[in-house]
C-alpha positions as CSV (number, residue, x, y, z in Angstrom):
1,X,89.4,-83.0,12.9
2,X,90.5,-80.5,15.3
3,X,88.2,-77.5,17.1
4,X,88.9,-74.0,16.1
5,X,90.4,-71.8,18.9
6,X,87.5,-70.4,21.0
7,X,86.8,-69.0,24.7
8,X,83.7,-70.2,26.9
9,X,82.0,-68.4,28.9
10,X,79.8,-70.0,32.1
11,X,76.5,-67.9,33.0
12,X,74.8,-69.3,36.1
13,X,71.7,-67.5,35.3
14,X,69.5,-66.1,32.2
15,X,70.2,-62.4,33.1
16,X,73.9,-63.0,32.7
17,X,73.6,-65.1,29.5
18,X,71.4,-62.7,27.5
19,X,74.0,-60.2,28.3
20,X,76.8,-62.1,27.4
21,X,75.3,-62.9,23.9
22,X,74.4,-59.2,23.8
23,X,77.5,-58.2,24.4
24,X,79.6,-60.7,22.4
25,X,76.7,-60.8,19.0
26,X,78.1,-62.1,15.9
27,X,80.9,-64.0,17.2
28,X,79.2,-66.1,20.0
29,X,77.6,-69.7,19.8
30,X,74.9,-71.2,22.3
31,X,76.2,-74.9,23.5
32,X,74.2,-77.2,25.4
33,X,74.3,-80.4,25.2
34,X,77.2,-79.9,22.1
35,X,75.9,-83.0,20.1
36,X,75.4,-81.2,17.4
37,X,77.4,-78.3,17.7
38,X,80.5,-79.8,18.2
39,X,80.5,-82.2,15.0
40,X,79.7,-78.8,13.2
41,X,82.5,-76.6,14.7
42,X,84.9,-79.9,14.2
43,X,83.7,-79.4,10.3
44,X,84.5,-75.4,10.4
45,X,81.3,-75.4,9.9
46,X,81.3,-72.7,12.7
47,X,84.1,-70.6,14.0
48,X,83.0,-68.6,17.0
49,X,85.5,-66.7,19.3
50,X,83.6,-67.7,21.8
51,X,80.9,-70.3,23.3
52,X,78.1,-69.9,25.2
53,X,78.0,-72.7,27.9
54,X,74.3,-73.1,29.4
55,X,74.6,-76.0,31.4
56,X,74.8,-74.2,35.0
57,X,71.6,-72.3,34.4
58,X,69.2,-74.4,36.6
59,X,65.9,-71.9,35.2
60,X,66.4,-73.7,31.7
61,X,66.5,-77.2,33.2
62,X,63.1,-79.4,34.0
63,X,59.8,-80.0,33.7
64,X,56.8,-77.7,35.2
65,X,53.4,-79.0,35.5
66,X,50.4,-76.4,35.9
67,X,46.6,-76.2,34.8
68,X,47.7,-74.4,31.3
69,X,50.0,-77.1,30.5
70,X,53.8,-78.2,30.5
71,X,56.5,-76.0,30.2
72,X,59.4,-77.8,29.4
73,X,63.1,-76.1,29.7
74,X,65.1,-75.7,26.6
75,X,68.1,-77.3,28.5
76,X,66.2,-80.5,29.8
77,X,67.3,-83.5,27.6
78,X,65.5,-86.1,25.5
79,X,66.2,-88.4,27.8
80,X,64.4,-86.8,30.9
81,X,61.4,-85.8,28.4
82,X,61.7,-89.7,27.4
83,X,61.5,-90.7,30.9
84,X,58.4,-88.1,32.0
85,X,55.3,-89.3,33.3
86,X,53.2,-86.7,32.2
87,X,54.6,-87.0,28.8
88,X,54.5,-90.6,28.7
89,X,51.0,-90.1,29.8
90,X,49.5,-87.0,27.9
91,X,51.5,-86.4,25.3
92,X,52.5,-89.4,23.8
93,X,53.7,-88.0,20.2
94,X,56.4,-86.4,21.9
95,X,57.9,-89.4,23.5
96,X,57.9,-91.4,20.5
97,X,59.5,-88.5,18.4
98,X,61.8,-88.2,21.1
99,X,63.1,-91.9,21.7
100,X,63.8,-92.1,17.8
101,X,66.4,-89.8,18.0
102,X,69.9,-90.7,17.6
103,X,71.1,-93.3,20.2
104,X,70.1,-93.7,24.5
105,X,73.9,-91.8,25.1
106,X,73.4,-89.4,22.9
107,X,69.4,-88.5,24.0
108,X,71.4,-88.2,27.9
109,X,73.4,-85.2,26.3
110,X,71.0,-83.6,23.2
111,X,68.3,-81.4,24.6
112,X,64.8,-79.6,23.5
113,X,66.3,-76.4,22.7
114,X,68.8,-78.0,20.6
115,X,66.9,-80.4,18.8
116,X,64.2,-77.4,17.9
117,X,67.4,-75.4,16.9
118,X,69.0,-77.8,14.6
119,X,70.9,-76.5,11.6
120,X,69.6,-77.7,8.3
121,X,71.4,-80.5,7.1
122,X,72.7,-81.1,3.2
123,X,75.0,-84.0,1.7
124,X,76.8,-80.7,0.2
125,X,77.0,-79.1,3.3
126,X,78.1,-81.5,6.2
127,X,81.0,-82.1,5.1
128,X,85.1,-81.3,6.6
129,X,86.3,-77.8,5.2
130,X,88.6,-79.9,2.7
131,X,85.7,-81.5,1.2
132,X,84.1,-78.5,0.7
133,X,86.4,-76.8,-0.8
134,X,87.5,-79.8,-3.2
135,X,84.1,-79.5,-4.5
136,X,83.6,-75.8,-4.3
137,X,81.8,-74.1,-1.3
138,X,77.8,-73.4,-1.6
139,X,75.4,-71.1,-0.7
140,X,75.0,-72.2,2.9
141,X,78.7,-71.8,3.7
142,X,81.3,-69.3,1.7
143,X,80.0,-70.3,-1.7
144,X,77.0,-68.3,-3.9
145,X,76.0,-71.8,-5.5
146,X,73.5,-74.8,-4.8
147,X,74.9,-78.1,-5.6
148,X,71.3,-79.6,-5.9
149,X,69.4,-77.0,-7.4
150,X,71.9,-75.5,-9.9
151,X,71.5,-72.1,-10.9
152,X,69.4,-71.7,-8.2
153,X,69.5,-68.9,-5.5
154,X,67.8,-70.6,-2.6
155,X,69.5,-73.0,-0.5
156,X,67.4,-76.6,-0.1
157,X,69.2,-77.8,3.1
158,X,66.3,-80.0,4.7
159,X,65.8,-79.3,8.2
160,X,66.2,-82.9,9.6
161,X,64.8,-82.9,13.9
162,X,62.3,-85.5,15.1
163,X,60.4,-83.5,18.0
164,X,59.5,-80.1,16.0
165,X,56.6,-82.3,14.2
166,X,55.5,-83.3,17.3
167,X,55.4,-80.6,19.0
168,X,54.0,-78.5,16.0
169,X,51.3,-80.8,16.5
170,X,50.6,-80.0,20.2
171,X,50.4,-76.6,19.6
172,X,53.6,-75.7,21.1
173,X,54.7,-72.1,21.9
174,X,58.6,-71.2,22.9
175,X,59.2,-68.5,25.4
176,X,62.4,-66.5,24.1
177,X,65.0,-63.8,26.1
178,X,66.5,-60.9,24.8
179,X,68.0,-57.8,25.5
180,X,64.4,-56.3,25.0
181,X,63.1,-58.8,27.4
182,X,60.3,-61.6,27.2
183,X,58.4,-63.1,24.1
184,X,56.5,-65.9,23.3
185,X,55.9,-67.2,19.8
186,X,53.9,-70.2,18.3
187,X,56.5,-72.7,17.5
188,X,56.2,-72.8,13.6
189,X,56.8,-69.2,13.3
190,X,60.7,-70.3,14.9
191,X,61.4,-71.3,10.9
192,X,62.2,-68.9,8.3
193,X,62.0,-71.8,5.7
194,X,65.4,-70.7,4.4
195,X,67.8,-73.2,4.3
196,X,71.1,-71.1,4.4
197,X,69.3,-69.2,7.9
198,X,67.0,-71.8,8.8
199,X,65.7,-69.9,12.4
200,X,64.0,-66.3,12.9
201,X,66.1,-66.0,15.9
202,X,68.8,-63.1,16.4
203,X,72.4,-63.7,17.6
204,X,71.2,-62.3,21.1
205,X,68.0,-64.1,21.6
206,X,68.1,-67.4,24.1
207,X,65.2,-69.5,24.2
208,X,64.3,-70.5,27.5
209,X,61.3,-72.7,27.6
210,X,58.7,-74.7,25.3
211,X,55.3,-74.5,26.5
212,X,52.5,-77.1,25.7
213,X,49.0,-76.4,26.5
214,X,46.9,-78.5,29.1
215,X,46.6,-81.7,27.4
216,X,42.8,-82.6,25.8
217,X,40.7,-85.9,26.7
218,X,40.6,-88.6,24.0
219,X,43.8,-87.4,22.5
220,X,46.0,-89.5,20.1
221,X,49.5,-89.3,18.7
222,X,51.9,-90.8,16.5
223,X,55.3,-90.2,15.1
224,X,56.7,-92.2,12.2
225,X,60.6,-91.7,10.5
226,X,62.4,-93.0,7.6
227,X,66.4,-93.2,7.9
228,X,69.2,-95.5,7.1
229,X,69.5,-97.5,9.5
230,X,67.6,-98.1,13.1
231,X,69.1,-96.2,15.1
232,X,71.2,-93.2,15.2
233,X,71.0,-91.3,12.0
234,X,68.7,-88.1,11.3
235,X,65.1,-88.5,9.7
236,X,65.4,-88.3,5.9
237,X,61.5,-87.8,6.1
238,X,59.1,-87.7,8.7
239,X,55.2,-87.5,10.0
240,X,53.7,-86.8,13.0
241,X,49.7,-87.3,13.7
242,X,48.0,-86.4,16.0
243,X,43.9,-86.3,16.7
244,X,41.2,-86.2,19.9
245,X,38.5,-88.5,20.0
246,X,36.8,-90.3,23.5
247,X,38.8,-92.0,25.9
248,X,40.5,-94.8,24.9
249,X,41.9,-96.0,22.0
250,X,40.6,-95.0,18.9
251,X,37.7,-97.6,17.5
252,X,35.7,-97.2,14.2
253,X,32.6,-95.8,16.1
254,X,35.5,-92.8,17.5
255,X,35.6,-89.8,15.4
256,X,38.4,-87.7,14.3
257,X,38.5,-84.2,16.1
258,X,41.3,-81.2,15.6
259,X,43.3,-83.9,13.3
260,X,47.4,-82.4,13.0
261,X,49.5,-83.6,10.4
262,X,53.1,-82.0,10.5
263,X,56.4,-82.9,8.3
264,X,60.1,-83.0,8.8
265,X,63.0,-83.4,6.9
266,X,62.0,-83.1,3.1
267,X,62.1,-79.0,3.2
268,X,64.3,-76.1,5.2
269,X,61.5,-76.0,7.7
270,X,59.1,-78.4,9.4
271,X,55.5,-78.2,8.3
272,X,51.8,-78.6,9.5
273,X,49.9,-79.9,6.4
274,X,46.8,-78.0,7.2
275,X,45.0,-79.1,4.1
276,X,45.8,-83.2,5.3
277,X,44.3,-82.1,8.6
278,X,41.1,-80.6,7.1
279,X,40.3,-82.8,4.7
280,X,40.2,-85.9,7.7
281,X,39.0,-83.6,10.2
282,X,35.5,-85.1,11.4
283,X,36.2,-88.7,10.0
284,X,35.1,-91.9,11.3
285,X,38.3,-93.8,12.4
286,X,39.1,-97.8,12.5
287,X,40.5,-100.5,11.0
288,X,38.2,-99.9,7.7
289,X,39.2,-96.1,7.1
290,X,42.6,-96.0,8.7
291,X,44.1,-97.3,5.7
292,X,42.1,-94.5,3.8
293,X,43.1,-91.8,6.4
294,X,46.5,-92.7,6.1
295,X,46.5,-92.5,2.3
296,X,44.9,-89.1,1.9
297,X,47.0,-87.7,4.7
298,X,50.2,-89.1,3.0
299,X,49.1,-87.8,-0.5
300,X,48.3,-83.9,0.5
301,X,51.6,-84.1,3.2
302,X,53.7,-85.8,0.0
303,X,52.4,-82.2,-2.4
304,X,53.9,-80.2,0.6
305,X,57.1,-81.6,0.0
306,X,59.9,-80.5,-1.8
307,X,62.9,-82.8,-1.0
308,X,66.2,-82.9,-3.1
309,X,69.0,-84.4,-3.8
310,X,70.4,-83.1,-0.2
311,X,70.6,-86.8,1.6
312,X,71.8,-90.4,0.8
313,X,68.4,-91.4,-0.7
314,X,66.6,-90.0,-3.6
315,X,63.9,-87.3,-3.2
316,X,61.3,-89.7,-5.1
317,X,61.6,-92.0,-2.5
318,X,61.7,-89.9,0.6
319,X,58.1,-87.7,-1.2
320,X,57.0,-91.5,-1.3
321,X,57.8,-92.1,1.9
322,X,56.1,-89.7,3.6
323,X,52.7,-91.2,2.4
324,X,53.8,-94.4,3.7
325,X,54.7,-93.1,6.9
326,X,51.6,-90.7,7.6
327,X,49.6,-93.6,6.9
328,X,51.7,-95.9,9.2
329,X,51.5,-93.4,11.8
330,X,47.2,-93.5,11.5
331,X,47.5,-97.5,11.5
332,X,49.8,-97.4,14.6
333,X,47.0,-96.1,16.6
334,X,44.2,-98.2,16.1
């Protein structure tokens, strides 16, 4: 499948992109590592007129170290995050979301910013423009139906990225440029939970940065996926858990402290299961109630689901699944 016909432009510095996406709204695309992108315009999924190429900006590459935290570029890729040692060290969860995704050459190429900006994905939907229109176009893309929810109105394209669990769990916070200058905005409020327009983000806002606040003694992290096969493919569900306890690793004399529980890939956005995290908050951890943990995590995270028929596997399994993972993720860190 060939690209549609599209000019790129190459800012060298934020100023210059904000004002190119300002000036160009509506018909412009952000690429940065293209891993995604590309596949999709391939697809005529999109057709910009033009592509914004981020790659020479050096102030969205790299990781910063400080007292508050980590700031982490959008443009710096899975691979350097994989790599980090402060991330290695402190924030564990992130690492192993990262290094599930996709494959080492791709993770060299994909960044933050794109993974936390992935489209929702739908067996309907990511498709070539023949297929589509062979089976009629939906919701999501030049149609006004939804394949898996008939007669619905809402598109149920699952939003399918490893690290937004993760980092919903860390508390993260993205720093976003516009024309109207600098915000900064709790990660989870990034999804609109629509699948047709999965982010709250306008045609000339960049994000520049993810933020993670100073890392906490004693704490813990896990991230577990389901997917085809091992290596590769997008989550069809996912769990991430995190909790604070001593030093150390967690023993059944530790006890669970500001417990996080966050979902991907069985709804349009990712979730925090807040009710999961409450109900194990203050819990005694170890072999004898990490089975238990895992269970009650997995049942409250499985009633926050919603999958569909949008991927290869069917939504009983993947609402299933994410019990089985939540409580794998608990076990993994005993």
């Amino acid at each position: 499948m060939s690209l549609p016909d599209f000019q790129v432009l190459r800012p060298r510095t934020n100023a210059e992109a904000v004002e190119l996406l300002a000036r160009h709204a509506g018909d412009i695309r952000i690429i940065a590592g293209g891993t995604d992108l590309v596949p999709s315009m391939r697809q005529k999924l999109f057709t910009p007129k033009f592509v914004l190429d981020i790659r020479a900006i050096a102030e969205l590459n790299g990781i910063r170290e400080s007292a508050a935290g980590l700031s982490i570029g959008a443009m710096t890729t899975l691979a350097a995050i994989e790599r980090h040692p402060a991330i290695r060290k402190n924030y564990s969860v992130l690492r192993e979301a990262t290094i599930t995704v996709a494959s080492p050459v791709i993770r060299n190429m994909a960044t933050l910013g794109g993974n936390i900006c992935l489209d929702t994905r739908c067996l309907w939907y990511n498709q070539s423009l023949a297929w589509r229109k062979s089976c009629g176009f939906c919701i999501k893309k030049d149609g006004n139906l939804c394949h898996v929810a008939p007669g619905g109105t809402k598109c149920w394209a699952a939003f399918s990225a490893d690290t937004p669990p993760a980092l919903l769990c860390l508390g993260a916070q993205l720093e976003i440029l516009s024309p109207q200058g600098v915000r900064i905005v709790p990660l989870q409020d990034l999804y609109s939970g629509a699948g047709e327009a999965p982010l709250k983000l306008a045609s000339t806002d960049l994000l520049a940065a993810i933020h993670l606040p100073a890392a906490s003694s004693g704490l813990h992290g896990a991230y577990k996926k389901l997917r085809i096969r091992g290596s590769i493919d997008y989550p069809l569900a996912g769990v991430a858990v995190t909790f604070r306890n001593g030093a150390g690793n967690p023993t059944a004399n530790s006890i669970m402290k500001d417990v996080r529980v966050a979902i991907t890939a069985v709804n349009p956005a990712p979730l925090l299961v807040r009710e999961a995290a409450k109900q194990l908050e203050g819990k005694p951890f170890g072999e004898a109630t990490a089975e238990l943990a895992g269970e009650l995590a997995g049942e409250l995270a499985a009633k926050s689901a919603r999958p569909l028929t949008t991927s290869a596997l069917t939504p009983e399994y993947r609402k299933e699944m994410v019990r089985v993972l939540a409580k794998r993720a608990l076990l993994s860190l005993a």
